[in-house]
C-alpha positions in Angstrom: -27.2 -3.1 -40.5 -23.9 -3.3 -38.8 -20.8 -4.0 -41.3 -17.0 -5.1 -40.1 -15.8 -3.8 -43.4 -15.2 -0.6 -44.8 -17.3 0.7 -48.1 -15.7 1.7 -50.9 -15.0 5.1 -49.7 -14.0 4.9 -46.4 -11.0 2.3 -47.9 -10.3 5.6 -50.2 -10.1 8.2 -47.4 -8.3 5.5 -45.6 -5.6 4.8 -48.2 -5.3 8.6 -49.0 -4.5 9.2 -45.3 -2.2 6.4 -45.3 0.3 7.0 -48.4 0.5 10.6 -47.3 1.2 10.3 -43.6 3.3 7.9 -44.2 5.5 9.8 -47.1 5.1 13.2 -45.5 5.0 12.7 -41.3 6.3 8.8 -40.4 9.8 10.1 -41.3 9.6 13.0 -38.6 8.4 11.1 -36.0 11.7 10.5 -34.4 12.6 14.1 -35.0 9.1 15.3 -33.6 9.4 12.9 -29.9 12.5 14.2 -29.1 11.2 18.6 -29.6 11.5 21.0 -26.7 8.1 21.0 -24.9 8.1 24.8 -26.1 8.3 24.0 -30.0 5.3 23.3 -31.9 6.4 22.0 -35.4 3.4 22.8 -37.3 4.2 20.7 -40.2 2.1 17.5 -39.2 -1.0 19.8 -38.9 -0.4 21.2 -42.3 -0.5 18.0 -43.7 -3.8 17.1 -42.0 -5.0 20.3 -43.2 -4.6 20.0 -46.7 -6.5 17.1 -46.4 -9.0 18.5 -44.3 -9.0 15.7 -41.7 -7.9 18.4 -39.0 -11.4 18.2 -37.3 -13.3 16.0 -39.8 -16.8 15.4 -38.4 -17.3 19.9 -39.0 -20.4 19.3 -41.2 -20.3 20.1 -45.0 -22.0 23.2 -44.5 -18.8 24.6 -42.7 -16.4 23.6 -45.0 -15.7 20.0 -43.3 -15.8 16.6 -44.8 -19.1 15.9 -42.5 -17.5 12.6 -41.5 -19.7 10.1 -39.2 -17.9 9.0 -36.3 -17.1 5.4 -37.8 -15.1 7.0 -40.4 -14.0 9.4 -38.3 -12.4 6.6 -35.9 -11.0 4.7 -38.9 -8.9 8.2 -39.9 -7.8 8.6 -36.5 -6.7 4.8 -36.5 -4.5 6.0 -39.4 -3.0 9.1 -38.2 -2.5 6.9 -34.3 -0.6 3.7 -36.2 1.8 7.3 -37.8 1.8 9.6 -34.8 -0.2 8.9 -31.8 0.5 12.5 -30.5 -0.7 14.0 -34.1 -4.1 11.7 -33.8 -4.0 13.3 -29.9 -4.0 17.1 -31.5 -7.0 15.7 -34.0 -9.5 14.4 -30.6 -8.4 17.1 -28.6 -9.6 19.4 -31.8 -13.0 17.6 -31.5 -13.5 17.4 -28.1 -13.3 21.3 -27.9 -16.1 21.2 -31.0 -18.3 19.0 -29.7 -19.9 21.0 -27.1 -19.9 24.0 -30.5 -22.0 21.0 -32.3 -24.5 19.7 -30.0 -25.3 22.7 -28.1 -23.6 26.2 -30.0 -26.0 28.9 -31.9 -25.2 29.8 -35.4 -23.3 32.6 -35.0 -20.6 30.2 -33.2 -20.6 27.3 -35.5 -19.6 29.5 -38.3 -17.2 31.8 -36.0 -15.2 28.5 -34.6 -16.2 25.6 -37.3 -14.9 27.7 -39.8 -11.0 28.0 -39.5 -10.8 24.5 -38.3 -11.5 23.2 -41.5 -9.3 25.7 -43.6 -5.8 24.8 -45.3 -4.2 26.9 -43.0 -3.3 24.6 -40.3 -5.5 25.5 -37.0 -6.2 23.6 -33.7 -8.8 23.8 -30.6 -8.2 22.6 -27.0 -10.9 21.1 -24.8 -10.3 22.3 -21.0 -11.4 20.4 -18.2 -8.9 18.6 -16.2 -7.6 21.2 -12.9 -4.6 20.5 -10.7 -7.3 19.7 -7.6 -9.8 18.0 -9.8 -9.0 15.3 -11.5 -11.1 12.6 -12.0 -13.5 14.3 -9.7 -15.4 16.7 -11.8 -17.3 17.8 -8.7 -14.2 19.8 -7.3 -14.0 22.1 -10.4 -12.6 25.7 -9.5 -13.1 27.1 -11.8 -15.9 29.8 -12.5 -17.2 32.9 -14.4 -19.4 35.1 -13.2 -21.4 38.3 -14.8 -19.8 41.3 -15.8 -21.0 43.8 -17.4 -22.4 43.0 -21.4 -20.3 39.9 -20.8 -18.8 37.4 -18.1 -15.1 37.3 -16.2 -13.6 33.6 -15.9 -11.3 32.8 -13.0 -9.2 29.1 -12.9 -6.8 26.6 -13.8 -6.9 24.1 -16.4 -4.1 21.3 -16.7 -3.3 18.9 -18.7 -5.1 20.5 -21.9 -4.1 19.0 -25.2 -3.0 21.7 -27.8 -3.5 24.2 -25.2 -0.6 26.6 -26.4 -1.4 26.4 -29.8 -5.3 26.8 -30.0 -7.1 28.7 -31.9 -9.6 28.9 -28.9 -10.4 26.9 -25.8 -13.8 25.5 -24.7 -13.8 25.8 -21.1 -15.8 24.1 -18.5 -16.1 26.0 -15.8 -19.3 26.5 -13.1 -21.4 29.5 -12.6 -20.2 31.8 -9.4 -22.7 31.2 -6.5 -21.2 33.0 -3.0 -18.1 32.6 -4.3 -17.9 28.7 -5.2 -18.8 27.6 -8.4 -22.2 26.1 -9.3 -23.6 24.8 -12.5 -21.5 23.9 -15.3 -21.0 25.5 -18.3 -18.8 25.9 -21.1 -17.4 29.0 -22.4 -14.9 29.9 -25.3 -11.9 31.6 -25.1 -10.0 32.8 -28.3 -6.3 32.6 -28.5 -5.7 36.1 -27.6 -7.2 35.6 -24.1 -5.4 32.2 -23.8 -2.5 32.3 -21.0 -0.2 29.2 -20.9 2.0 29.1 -18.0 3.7 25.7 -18.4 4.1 23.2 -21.3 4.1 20.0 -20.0 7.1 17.3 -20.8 4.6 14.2 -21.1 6.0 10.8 -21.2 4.2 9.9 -24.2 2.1 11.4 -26.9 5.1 14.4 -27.2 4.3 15.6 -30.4 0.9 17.2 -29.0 1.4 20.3 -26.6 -0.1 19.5 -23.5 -0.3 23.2 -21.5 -1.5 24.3 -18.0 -4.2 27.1 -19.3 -4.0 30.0 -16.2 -7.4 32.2 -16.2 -7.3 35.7 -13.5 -10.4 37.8 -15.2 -10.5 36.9 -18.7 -13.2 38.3 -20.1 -15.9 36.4 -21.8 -18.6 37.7 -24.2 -22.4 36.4 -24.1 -21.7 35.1 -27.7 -19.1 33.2 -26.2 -21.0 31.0 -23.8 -22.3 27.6 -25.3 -25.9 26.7 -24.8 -28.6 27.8 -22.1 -27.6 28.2 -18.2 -27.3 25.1 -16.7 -27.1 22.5 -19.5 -23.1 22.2 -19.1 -23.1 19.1 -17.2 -25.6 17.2 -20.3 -22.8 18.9 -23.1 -19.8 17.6 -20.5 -21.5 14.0 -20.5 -21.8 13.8 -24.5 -18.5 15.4 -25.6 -16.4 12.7 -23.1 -18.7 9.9 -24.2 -17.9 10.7 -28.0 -14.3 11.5 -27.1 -13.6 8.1 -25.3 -14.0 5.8 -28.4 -11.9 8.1 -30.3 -8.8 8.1 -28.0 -9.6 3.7 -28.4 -9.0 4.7 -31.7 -5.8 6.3 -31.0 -5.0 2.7 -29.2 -5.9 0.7 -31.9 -3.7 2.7 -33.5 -0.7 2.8 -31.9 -1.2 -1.2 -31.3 -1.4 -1.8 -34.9 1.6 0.0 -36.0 3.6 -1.9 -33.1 2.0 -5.2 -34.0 2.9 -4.9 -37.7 6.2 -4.0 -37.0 7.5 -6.8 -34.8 5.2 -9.2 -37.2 7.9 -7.8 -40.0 10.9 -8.5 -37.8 9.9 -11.7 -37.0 9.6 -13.0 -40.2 13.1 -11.5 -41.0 15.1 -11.7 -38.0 16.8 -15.4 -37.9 18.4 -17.3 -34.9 19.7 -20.8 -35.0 19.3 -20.8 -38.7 15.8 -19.6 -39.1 13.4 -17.2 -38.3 12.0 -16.3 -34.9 8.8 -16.7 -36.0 9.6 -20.1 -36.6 8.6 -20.6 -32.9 5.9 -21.0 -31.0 7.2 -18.7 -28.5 6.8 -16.1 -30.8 4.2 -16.8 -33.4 1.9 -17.3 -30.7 2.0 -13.8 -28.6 2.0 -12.2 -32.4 -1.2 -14.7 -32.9 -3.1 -13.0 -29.5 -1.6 -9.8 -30.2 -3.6 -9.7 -33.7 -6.6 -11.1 -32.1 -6.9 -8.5 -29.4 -6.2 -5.6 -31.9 -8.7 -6.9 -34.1 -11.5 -7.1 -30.9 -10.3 -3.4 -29.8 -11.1 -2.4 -32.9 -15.1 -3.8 -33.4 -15.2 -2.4 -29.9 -14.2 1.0 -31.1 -16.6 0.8 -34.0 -19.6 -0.4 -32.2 -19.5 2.6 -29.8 -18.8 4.9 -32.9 -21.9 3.2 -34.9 -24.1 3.9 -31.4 -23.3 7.5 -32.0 -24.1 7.4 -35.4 -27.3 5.9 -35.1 -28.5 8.3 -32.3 -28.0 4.8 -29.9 -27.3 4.9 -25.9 -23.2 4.5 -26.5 -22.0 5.4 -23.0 -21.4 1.8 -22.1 -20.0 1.3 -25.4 -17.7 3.9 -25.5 -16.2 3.6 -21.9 -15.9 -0.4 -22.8 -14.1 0.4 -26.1 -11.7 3.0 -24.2 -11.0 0.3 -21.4 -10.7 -2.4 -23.8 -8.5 -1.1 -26.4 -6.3 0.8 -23.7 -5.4 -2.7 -22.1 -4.8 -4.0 -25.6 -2.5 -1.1 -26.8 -0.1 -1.4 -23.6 -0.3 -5.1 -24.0 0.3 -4.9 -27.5 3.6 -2.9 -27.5 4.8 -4.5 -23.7 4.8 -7.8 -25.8 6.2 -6.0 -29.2 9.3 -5.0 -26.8 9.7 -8.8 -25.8 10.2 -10.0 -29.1 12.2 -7.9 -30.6 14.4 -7.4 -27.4 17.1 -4.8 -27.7 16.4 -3.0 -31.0 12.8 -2.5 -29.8 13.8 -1.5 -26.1 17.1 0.7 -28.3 15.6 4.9 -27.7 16.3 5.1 -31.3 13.5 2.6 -32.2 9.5 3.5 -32.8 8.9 1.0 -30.5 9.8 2.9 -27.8 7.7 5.6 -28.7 4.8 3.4 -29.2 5.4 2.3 -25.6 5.1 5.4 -24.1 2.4 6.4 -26.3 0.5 3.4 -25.3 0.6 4.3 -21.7 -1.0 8.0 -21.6 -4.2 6.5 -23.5 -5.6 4.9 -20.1 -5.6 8.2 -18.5 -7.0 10.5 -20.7 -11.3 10.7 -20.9 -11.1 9.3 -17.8 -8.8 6.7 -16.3 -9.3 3.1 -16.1 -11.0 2.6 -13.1 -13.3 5.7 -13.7 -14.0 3.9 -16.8 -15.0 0.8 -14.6 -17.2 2.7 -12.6 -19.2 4.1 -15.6 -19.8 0.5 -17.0 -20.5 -1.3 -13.3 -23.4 1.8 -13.3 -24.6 0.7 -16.4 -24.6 -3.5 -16.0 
């Protein structure tokens, strides 16, 4: 039976995360937006770690919490309304899994699950995106081919979230056919064999690194390709159908924390001898604001409950991305209106939020891509 409240200990995990981001990583968010694109301050991670909420659907037999993906979106929720680029780390992290879960042997699930859900802080990038590719996942480059006991991978990945920092990559990349690459696959490469050539200066999300991955040979063992030949594209299809409700997550998030903030300064901030929320003009946007949050949010949980259940959620998930991507750039646009200069000031979260908002309808897919999926589907 579907619920729209939390049981008794989701609302614990919740508050946990809650008082300790809040103590330990809200008052380094200003600090963290404004880092070199080079610096990874690892101290966000380490609090995640402690609390094992790095990657925290890794199932108990690992070491992980063996969250479902409803509780799993509620964390992320958390960490988003704190950090949005922290919660970005956290998805990317389980994106790069995903494909380990569903489709990895033994031997790799403990290999890669393992460290992940240590107290030593540890992170995993998901590669897919090229400079020529895109949204068009038919123009992939990159490929491996056979060599030797193992394979040789040749490419470039973009845009990949934690992609200097990983522990390892999972790569999707096609199989080598007269020089052009066929059948997807994925493949992992450990940190060792990972070559970052640029660390991107994003708009929003800053706290994450967000790395061009560069790939000339890099050898590839047998134990490190996921799955049989030729399932790649069936792995590809699950892990960004999962990974879309989550980053709505990461909205809800972010359009929480900006909602609840301008609710606060309205109630406090007084013109013509009362306060602004006094008028309709403002009341009423905060009024929509809460209800769209609220709608983004069932959204996001309906698609995670899907997934739970073992449910068709591709509809569900790309509607819940859509949705609550709208509503988080809605949300803060609106925020910014209200509380005028101090919210549009660089020195306010606001303007983080704002720019945080903004990546969210890109990544997993954009907008319209995510339009295309669900006119498919109707």
């Amino acid at each position: 039976m579907i619920a729209f409240q939390m049981s008794e200990e989701q609302m614990e995990l919740v508050s946990l995360v809650r008082d300790v981001l809040k103590s330990e990583v809200e008052p380094l968010v200003l600090e963290l937006d404004r880092r070199e694109e080079q610096d990874f301050d690892w101290r966000p991670v380490e609090t995640l770690a402690r609390l094992n909420m790095v990657a925290p659907i890794v199932p108990e037999e690992y070491g992980g919490r063996g969250l479902d993906f409803v509780t799993t979106a509620l964390i992320i929720e958390e960490v988003a309304a704190v950090c949005a680029g922290l919660a970005a780390c956290m998805v990317g992290t389980i994106h790069a899994l995903l494909p380990i879960l569903v489709g990895g042997d033994e031997e790799q699930k403990k290999r890669f699950l393992v460290p992940l859900v240590s107290h030593k802080p540890a992170l995993a990038s998901f590669a897919l995106t090229e400079p020529k590719g895109g949204s068009d996942i038919q123009r992939l480059d990159t490929h491996y081919r056979p060599a030797g006991d193992g394979f040789i991978l040749n490419g470039i990945k973009d845009y990949v979230i934690n992609g200097a920092v990983a522990d390892f990559v999972t790569v999707c990349a096609g199989a080598s056919q007269d020089g052009r690459p066929g059948a997807y696959q994925f493949l992992i490469v450990p940190r060792d064999r990972i070559k970052a050539t640029i660390n991107r200066r994003t708009m929003g999300i800053r706290y994450s690194n967000t790395a061009q991955l560069v790939f000339e040979d890099t050898p590839v063992t047998k134990e490190e390709l996921i799955g049989h030949p030729d399932t790649g594209y069936l792995l590809l299809s699950q892990t960004l159908d999962c990974g879309r409700a989550l980053i709505g997550a990461i909205q809800v998030g972010i359009a929480r924390a900006a909602y609840e903030q301008t609710l606060s300064y309205a109630r406090t901030r007084e013109q013509f001898g009362r306060p602004i929320f006094s008028n309709q003009g403002v009341s009423f946007p905060l009024v929509e604001m809460a209800t769209a949050i609220d709608a983004a949010r069932f959204m996001v949980w309906r698609a995670c409950y899907l997934m739970d259940q073992d449910g068709d959620y591709t509809r569900a998930s790309s509607m819940a991305r859509l949705y609550a991507g709208q509503v988080g750039q809605m949300v803060t646009a609106r925020a910014i209106d209200i509380m005028g200069a101090a919210g549009y000031n660089d020195d306010s979260l606001l303007s983080i939020y704002f720019r945080d908002a903004k990546v969210c309808s890109i990544v997993g897919g954009t907008d319209n891509v995510q339009k295309m999926i669900i006119a498919s589907l109707l």
